[in-house]
N, C-alpha and C positions, 0 to 999 in steps of 0.2 A: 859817404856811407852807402852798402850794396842796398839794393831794394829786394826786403823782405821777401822769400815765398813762402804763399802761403799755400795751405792744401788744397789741390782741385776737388768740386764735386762732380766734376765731369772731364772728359779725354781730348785729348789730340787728335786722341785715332779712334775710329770705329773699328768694331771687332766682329767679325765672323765664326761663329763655332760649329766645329762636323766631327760625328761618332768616331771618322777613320781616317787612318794615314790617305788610301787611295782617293776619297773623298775631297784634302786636300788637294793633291797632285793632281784633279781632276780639274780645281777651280785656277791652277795656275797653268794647267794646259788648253782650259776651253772657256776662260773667265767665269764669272759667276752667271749660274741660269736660274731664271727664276722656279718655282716649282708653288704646287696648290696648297694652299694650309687654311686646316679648317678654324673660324674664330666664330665667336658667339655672341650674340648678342643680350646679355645676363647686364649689362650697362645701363640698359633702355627701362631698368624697372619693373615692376606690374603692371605690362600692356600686352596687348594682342602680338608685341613683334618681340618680346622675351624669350630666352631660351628657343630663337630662329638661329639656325647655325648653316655657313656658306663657306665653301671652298675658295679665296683670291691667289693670284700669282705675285708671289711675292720675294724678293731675297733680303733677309732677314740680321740687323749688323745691334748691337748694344753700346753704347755709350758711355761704360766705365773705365776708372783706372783699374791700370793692372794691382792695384793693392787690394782691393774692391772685389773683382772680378773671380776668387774662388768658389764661391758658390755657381754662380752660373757656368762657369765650365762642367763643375758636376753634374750639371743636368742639362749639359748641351756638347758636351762632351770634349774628348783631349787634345782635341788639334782645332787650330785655329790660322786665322788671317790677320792682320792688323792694318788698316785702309787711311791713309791720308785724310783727317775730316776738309779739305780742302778739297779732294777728288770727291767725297760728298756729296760737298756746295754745289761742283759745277754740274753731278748725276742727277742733281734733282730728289737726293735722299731727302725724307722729312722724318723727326722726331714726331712720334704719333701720340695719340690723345687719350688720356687715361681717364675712365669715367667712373663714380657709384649711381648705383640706381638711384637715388634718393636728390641727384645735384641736379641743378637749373640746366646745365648742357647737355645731361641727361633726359632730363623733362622737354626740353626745344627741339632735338633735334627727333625725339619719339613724334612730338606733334607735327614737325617737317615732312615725316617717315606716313603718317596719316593722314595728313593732308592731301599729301601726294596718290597714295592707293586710295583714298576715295575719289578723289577727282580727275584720276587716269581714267580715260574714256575707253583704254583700250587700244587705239586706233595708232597705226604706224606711223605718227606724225615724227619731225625734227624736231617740234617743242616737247614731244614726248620725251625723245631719244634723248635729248638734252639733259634733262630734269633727271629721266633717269641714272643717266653718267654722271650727273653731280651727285645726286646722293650716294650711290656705291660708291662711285670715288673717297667720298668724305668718311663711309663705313668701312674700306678698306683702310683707313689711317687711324681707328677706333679700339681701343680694347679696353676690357673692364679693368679697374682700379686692382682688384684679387680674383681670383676664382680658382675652378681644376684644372689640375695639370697633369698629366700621364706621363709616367716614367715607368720604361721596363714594364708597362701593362697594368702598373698598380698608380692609383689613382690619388693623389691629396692636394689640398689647397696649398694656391702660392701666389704671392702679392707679385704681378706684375710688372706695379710700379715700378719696382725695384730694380727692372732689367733696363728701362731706357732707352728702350727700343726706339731704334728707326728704319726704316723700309723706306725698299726701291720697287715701286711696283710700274711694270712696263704700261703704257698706251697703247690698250689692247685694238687690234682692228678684230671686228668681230666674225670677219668674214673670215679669218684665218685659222682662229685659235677660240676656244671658251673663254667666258667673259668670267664665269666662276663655275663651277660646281655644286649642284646640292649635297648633303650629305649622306645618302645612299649611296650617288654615283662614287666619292672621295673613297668610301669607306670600300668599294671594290677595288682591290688593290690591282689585278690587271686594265682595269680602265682606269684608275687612279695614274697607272704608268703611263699607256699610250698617250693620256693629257700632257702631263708634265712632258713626254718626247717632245710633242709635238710645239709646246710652248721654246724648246729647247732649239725647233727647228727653226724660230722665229725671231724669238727674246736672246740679247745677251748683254748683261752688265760688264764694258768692258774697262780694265784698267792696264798698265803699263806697270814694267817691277821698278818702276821709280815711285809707283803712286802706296807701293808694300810700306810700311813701316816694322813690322813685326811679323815671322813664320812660326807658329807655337808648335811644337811635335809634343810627343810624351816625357821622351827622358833622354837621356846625354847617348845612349845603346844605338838610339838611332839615328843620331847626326849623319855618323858616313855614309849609310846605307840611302840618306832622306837625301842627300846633297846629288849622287849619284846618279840618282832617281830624276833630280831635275836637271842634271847634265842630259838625260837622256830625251826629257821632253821635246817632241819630233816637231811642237810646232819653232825651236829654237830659241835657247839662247848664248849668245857667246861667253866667253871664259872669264870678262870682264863683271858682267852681267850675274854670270853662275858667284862669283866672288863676291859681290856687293849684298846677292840675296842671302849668301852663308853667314854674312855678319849680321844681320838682322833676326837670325834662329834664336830662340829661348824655346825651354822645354816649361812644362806645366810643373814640373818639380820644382824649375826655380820658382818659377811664380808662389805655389804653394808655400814654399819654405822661405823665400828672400825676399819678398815683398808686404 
């Protein structure tokens, strides 16, 4: 007797979503770069580090089946990547940490966070610089349970959790590139840019189109012209290569309507 399947709560593959075709064509000709996104810390409760918000380097993938996964295209838009969770494992991606203000991981790692700024001396030590890289690090892997989200410039609540995120965030050297941003500097969109270049001139998540499971366009209109487009890609691929990536296209149409 076959061995039952049953429904996943979770994927194969990771998924990458971008507003635009070029967008994509961009991540298969220069792989994925990471870029600044700002997150909040609304997790940490009713403390002095609430509603503190910082710009990290991050490239940003979801965790859902494609049955699952229409709403989040909606609000991350029509084109996508579909990533080997196996090429994941060996990137170093981690599934990040969902918090409410009110939970004990919440409460602990606020006290860590205070601990820490009270008893930084200040001074340019290695056990400083240490301590520090571990907690950002550990707040780079952090987001609240719900909060706001900004779409098209208007603003409403949306559960998080529910996306499944996990992030690649590079091992920053800090003599090269920003460690983070505040949110002044982020919200300057010409210095918001030069960061991310320059991140761009450092950082790159690279994969191979073996490690692709799925290329998501919008709709069936664009297959020949999106196929084309990646025959053209100058950093090359051969006609074998171009063919293996062509079977792996699905449009968001199907998704929406056949899954």
């Amino acid at each position: 007797m076959a061995n039952k399947i049953s429904e996943n709560l979770s994927s194969n593959t990771l998924y990458h979503f971008t507003p635009t075709l070029d967008n994509l064509l961009g991540i298969l000709t220069n792989n994925f770069q990471p870029k600044y996104c700002l997150e909040t810390t609304d997790y940490l409760g009713d403390t002095i580090l609430n509603h503190f918000e910082l710009a990290y380097p991050m490239v940003c993938f979801c965790d859902i089946p494609l049955s699952k996964i229409k709403k989040h295209i909606g609000d991350y838009g029509d084109y996508g990547i579909g990533m080997d969770k196996n090429w994941g494992y060996q990137n170093k991606l981690s599934p990040i940490l969902y918090a409410t203000p009110e939970s004990r991981t919440s409460g602990n790692l606020a006290k860590v966070i205070k601990w820490y700024l009270e008893n930084n001396s200040g001074e340019e030590s290695d056990k400083n610089r240490k301590l520090n890289s571990i907690i950002s690090d550990f707040m780079m892997f952090a987001k609240p349970y719900e909060g706001k989200f900004t779409k098209q410039g208007k603003e409403h609540k949306k559960r998080f959790y529910d996306e499944r995120e996990w992030r690649w965030i590079p091992e920053i050297d800090h003599q090269q590139v920003y460690f983070h941003l505040d949110k002044d500097h982020y919200e300057d969109r010409e210095f918001r840019n030069r960061a991310n270049n320059l991140l761009a001139e450092h950082y790159r998540l690279h994969f191979t189109p073996d490690d692709i499971k799925y290329l998501i366009i919008k709709n069936e209109r664009e297959i020949d012209s999106f196929i084309q487009r990646i025959e053209q890609i100058k950093s090359g691929f051969d006609n074998i290569t171009v063919k293996r990536l062509s079977s792996r296209i699905i449009t968001k149409e199907q998704i929406l309507y056949d899954f």
